[in-house]
C-alpha positions as CSV (number, residue, x, y, z in Angstrom):
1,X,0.0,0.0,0.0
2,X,3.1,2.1,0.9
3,X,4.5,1.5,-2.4
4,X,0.9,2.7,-4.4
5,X,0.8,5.5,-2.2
6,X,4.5,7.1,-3.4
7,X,3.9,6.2,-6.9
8,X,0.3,7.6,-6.7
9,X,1.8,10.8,-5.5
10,X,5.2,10.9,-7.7
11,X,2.4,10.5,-10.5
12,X,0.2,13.7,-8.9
13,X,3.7,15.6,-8.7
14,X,4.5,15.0,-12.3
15,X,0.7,16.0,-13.7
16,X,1.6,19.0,-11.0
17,X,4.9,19.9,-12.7
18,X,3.7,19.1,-16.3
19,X,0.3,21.8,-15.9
20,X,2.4,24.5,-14.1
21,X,4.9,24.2,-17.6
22,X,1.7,24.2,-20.0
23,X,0.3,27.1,-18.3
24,X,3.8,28.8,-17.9
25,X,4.4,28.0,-21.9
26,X,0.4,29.5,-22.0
27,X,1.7,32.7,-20.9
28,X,4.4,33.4,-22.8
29,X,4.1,36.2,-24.9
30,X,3.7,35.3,-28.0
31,X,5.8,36.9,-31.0
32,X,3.8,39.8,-32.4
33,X,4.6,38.5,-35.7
34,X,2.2,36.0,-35.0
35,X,-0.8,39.2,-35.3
36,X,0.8,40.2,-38.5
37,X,-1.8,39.3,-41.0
38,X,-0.5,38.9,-45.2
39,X,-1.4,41.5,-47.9
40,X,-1.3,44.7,-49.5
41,X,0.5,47.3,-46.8
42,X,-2.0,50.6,-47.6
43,X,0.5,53.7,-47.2
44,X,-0.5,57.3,-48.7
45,X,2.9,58.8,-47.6
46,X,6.2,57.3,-45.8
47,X,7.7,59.7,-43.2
48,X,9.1,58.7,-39.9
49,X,10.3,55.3,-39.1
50,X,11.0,53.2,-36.2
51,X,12.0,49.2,-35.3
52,X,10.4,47.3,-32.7
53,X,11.0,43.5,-32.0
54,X,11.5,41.1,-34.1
55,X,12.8,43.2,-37.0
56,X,9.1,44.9,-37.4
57,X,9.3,48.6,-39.0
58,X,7.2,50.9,-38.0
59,X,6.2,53.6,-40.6
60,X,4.6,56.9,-40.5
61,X,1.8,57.8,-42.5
62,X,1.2,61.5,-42.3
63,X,-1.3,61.7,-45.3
64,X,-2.8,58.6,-44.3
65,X,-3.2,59.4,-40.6
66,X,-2.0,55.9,-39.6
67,X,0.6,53.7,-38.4
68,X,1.5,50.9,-40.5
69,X,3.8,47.7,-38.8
70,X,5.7,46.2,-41.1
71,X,7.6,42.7,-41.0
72,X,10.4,43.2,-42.7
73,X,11.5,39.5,-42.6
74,X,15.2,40.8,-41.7
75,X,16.4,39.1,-38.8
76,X,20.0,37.6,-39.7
77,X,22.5,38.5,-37.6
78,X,25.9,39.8,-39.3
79,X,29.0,38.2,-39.2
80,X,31.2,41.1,-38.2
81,X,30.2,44.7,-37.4
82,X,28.7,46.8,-40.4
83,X,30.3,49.6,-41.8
84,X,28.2,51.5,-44.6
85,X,29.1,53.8,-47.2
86,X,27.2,54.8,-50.3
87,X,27.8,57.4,-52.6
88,X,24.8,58.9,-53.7
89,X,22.4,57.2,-52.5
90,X,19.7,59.5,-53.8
91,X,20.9,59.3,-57.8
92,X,21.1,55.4,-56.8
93,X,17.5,55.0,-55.6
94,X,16.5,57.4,-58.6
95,X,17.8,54.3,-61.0
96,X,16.5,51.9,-59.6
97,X,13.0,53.1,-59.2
98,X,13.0,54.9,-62.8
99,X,13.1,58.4,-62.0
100,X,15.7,61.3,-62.2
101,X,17.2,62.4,-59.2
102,X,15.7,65.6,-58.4
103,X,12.2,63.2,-58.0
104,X,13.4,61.1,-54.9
105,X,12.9,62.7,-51.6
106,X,14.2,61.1,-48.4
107,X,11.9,61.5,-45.5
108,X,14.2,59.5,-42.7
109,X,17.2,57.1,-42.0
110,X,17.0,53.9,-39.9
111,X,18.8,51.1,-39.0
112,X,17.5,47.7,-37.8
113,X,19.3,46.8,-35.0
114,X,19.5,42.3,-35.3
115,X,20.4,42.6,-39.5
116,X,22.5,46.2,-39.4
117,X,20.7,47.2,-42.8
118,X,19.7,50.3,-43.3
119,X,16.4,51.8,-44.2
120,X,15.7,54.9,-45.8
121,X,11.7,56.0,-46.4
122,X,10.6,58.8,-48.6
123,X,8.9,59.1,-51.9
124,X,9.2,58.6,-55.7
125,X,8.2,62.0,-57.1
126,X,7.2,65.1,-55.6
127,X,3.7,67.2,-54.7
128,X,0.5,65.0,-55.0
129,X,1.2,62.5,-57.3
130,X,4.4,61.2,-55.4
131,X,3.9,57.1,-54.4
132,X,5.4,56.3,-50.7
133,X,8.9,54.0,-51.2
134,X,10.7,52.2,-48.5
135,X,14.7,51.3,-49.5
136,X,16.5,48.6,-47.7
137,X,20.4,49.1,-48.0
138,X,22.4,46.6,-46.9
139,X,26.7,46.9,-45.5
140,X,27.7,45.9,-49.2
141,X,25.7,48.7,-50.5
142,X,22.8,46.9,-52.5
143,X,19.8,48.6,-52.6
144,X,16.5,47.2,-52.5
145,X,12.8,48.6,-52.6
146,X,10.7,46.9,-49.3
147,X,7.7,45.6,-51.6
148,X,4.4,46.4,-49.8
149,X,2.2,44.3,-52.2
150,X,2.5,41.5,-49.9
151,X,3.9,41.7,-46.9
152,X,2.9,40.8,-43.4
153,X,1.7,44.3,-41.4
154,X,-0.9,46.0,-39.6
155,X,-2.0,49.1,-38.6
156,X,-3.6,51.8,-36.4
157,X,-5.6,54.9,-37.3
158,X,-4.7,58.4,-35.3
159,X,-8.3,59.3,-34.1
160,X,-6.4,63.2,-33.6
161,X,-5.1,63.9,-37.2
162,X,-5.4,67.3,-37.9
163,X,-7.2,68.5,-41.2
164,X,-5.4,69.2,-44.2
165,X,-4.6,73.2,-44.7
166,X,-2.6,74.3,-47.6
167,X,-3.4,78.0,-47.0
168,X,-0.3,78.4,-44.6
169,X,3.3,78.3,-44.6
170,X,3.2,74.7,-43.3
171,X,-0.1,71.7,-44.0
172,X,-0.7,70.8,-40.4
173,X,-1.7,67.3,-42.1
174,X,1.8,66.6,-43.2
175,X,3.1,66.9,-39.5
176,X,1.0,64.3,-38.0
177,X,3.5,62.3,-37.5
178,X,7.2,64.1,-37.1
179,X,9.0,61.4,-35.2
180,X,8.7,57.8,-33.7
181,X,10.5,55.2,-31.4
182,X,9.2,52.2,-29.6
183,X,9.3,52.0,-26.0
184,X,8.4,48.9,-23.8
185,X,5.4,47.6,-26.1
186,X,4.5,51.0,-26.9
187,X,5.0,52.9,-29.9
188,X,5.7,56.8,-29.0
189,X,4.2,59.3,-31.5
190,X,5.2,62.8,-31.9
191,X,3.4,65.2,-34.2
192,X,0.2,67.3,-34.0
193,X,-3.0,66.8,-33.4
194,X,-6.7,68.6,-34.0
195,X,-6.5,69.5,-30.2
196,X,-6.9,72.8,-29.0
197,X,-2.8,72.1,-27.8
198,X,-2.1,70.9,-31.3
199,X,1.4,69.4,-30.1
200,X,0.7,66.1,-29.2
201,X,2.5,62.7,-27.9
202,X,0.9,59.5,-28.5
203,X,1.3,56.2,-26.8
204,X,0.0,53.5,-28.7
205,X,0.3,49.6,-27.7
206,X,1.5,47.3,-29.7
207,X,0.6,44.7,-31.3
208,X,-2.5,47.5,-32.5
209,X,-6.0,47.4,-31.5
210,X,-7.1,51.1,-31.1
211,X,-5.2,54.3,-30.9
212,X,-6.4,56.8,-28.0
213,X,-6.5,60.4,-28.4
214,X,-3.1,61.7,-27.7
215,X,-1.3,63.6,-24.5
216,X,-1.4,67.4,-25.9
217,X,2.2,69.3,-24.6
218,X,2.6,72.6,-23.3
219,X,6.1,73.9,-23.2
220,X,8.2,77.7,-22.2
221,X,10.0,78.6,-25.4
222,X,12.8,80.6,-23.6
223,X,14.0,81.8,-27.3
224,X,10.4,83.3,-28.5
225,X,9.8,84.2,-25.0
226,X,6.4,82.7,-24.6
227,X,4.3,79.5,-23.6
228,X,3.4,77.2,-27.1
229,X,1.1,74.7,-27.5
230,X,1.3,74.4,-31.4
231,X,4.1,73.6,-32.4
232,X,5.5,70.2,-32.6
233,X,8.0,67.8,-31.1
234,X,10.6,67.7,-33.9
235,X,12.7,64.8,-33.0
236,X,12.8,62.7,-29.5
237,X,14.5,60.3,-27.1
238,X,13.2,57.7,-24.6
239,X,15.8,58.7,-21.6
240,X,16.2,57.6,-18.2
241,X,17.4,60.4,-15.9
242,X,17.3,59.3,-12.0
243,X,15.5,56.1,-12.5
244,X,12.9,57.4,-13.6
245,X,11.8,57.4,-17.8
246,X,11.0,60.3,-19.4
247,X,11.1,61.2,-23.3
248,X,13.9,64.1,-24.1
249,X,12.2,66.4,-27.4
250,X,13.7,68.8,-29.5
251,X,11.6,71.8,-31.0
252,X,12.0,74.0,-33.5
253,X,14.5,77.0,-32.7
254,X,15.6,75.2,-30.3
255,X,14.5,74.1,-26.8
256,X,15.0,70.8,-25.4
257,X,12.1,69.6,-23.0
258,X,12.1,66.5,-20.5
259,X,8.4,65.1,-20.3
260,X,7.7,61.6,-17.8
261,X,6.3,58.9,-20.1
262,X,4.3,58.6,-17.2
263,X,2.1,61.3,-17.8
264,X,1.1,60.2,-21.4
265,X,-2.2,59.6,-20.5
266,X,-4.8,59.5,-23.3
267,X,-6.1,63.2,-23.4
268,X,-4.2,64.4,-21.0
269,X,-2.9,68.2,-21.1
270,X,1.3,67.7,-19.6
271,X,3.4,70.9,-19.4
272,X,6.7,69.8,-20.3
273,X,9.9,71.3,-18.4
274,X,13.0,73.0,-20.8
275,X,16.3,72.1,-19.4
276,X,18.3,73.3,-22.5
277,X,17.7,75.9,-25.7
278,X,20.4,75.7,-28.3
279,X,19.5,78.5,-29.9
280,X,16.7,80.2,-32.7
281,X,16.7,80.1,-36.3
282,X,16.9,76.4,-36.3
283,X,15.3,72.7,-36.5
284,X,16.7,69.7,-34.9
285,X,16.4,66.8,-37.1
286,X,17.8,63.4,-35.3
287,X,19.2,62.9,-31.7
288,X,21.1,59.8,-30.6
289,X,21.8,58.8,-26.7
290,X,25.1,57.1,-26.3
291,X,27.4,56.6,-23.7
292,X,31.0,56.6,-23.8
293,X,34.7,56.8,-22.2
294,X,31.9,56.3,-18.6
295,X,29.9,59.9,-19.5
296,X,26.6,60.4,-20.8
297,X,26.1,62.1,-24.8
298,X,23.0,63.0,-26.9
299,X,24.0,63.9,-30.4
300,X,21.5,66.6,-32.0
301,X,22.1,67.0,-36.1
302,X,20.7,71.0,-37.0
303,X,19.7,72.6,-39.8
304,X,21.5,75.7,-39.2
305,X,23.4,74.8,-35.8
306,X,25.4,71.4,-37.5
307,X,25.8,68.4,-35.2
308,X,25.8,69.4,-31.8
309,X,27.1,66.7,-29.1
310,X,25.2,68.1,-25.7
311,X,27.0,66.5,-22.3
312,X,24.0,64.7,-20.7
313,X,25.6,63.7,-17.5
314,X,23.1,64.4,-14.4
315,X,20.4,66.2,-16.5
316,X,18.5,66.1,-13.0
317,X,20.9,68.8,-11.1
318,X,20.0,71.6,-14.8
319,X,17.0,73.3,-12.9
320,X,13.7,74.2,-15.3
321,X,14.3,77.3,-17.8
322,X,11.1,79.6,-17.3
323,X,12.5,82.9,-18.4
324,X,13.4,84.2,-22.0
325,X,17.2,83.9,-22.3
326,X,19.9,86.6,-22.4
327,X,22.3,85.1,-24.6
328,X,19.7,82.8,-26.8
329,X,21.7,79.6,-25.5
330,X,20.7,78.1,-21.9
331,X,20.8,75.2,-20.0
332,X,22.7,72.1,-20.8
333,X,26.3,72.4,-22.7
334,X,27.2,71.2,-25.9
335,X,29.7,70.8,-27.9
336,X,29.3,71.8,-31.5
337,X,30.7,69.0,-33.8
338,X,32.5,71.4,-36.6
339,X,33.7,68.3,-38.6
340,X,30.4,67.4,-39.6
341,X,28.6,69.4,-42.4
342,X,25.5,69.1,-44.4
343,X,24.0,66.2,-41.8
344,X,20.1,65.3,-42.8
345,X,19.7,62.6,-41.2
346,X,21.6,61.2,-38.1
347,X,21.1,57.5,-36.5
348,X,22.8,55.1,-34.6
349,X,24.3,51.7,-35.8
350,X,26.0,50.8,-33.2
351,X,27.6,50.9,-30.0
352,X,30.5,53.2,-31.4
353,X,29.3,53.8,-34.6
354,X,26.0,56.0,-36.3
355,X,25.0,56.3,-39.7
356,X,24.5,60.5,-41.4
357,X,22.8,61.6,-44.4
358,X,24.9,64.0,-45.9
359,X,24.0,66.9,-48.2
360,X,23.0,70.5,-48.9
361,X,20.2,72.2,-47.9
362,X,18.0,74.6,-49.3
363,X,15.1,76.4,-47.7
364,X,15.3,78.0,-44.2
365,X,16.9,76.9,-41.6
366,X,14.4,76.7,-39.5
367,X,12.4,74.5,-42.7
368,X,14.8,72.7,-44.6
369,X,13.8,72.2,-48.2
370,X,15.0,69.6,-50.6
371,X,18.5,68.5,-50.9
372,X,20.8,70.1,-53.7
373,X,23.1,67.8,-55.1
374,X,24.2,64.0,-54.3
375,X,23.4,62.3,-51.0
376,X,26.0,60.3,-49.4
377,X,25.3,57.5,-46.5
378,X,28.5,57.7,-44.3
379,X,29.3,55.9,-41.2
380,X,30.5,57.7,-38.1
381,X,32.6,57.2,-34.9
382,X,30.6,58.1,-32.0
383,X,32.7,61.2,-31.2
């Protein structure tokens, strides 16, 4: 009886062990390319981009008004680290798509961090008629259109879009969507929004279901001198300072506000607190955290300003700019990179390394127009 009784209860323990591992394997999060379903990827424009797991790009859709995930299928591991170098790239996506030149427009620069490959989003032609085009570029330099005919994707409507309005010097429309990075499940989604506070931050969950109206941002411009709610986040960080995670965004001419993804709330109104203004007459375009020799970094490419390299150790201990400035530049110090002209675009590769866009501007400074002449992909020692 002894004997029945042990093996009775080895056998409980086992059935024990066994459901505890089902419902342990039950929970696992499941990949979310497993949500993606197959078919024709629906994009009106391709502006910002942005990777999440699993090699899934994320592309914005200013025109559209959406979202769209994309699985790029781009998940091999390199060999050795990537160095990447093209020449041109413009006049090389031009021939391959059929056009001249002067007809591609690059909109941003990314790289996918398991492959290393680079890609670029934009459009063939210019004005109405101009189709959205997504270019894969890989460390040898091949260059590849991302088909979205049939691909595995998804995506998410902005219920906050502003209206289209060509009558001013900007269409609100075509800033829905200004920059994007994924942070813990959640894609982050600057742009504006029909709000009253048109500047808007939107956290959207991934995989998508619905998208929530957006947090609308106040902010002190200390170079105009004046509280603005219109005006968008131009480019932006996820950064942790003293534990806690905030995003770091750039604005045109130039502050640089710290805002608690906490707060992003849907429909919530968040004043954001300036730590640093680089100065007016300018956009930021790309900023890129990195940490080297044991100190902090955050490199800033400009229109008008260059590359600037701003010293982001203890950005707790720089105390909340709520004055207009004397001198136009406040806050924390930077180093102006003086080596590194013409920068469009600006992203990281690596550890050591990011990737530039390089080429002339026209238009403003403060609204940079299209390129004149070549565009060269160049990789970069973190400086």
């Amino acid at each position: 009886m002894r004997r029945m009784m042990i093996v009775s209860t080895a056998v409980a323990l086992c059935l024990t062990a066994a459901f505890a591992i089902g419902v342990t394997a039950a929970r696992k999060p499941a990949s979310p390319l497993a949500d993606l379903p197959s078919g024709k990827a629906q994009l009106m424009s391709a502006g910002a981009l942005a990777f999440g797991p699993d090699g899934i790009l994320f592309v914005g859709d200013s025109v559209g008004g959406s979202i769209v995930a994309i699985d790029t299928e781009d998940r091999k591991v390199p060999a050795s680290a990537a160095k990447i170098n093209v020449q041109g790239i413009d006049e090389k996506i031009a021939a391959l798509v059929g056009v001249t030149p002067d007809q591609i427009m690059i909109n941003d620069v990314k790289v996918n961090p398991i492959s290393k490959n680079v890609y670029l989003s934009g459009s063939r032609g210019r004005g109405p008629d101009a189709m959205p085009l997504i270019v894969r570029v890989d460390a040898a330099g091949k260059i590849a259109t991302v088909s979205l005919d049939n691909v595995k994707h998804s995506s998410v409507s902005l219920v906050d879009a502003p209206a289209a309005n060509t009558s001013g010097r900007q269409n609100p429309r075509m800033q829905t969507i200004t920059d994007m990075n994924y942070v813990n499940g959640n894609v982050i989604v600057a742009g504006l929004s029909n709000e009253e506070w048109a500047s808007a931050l939107r956290s959207i969950p991934f995989p998508f279901k619905q998208a929530a109206e957006g947090t609308t941002l106040q902010i002190w411009h200390s170079s105009h001198g004046r509280f603005e709610t219109a005006a968008p986040v131009r480019t932006f960080v996820p950064y942790t300072i003293s534990g806690q995670q905030y995003i770091l965004a750039a604005y045109t001419c130039t502050p640089l506000v710290k805002i608690p993804v906490s707060d992003l709330k849907p429909g919530a109104k968040v004043k954001g607190v300036e730590i640093a203004d680089l100065g007016m007459g300018n956009q930021p375009l790309d900023m890129v955290p990195y940490r080297k020799d044991g100190h902090e970094y955050i490199l800033i490419a400009n229109s008008s300003l260059g590359v600037t390299k701003l010293k982001a150790d203890h950005l707790e201990t720089y105390p909340a700019i709520a004055s207009p400035t004397i001198t136009d530049v406040a806050g924390v110090p930077y180093d102006t990179m003086g080596e590194l002209k013409g920068v469009q675009h600006l992203t990281q590769l690596d550890d050591s390394n990011a990737l530039i866009l390089v080429g002339k501007f026209t238009g403003l400074s403060y609204a940079p127009g299209p390129p004149a002449g070549p565009l060269n992909l160049q990789t970069i020692a973190l400086p």
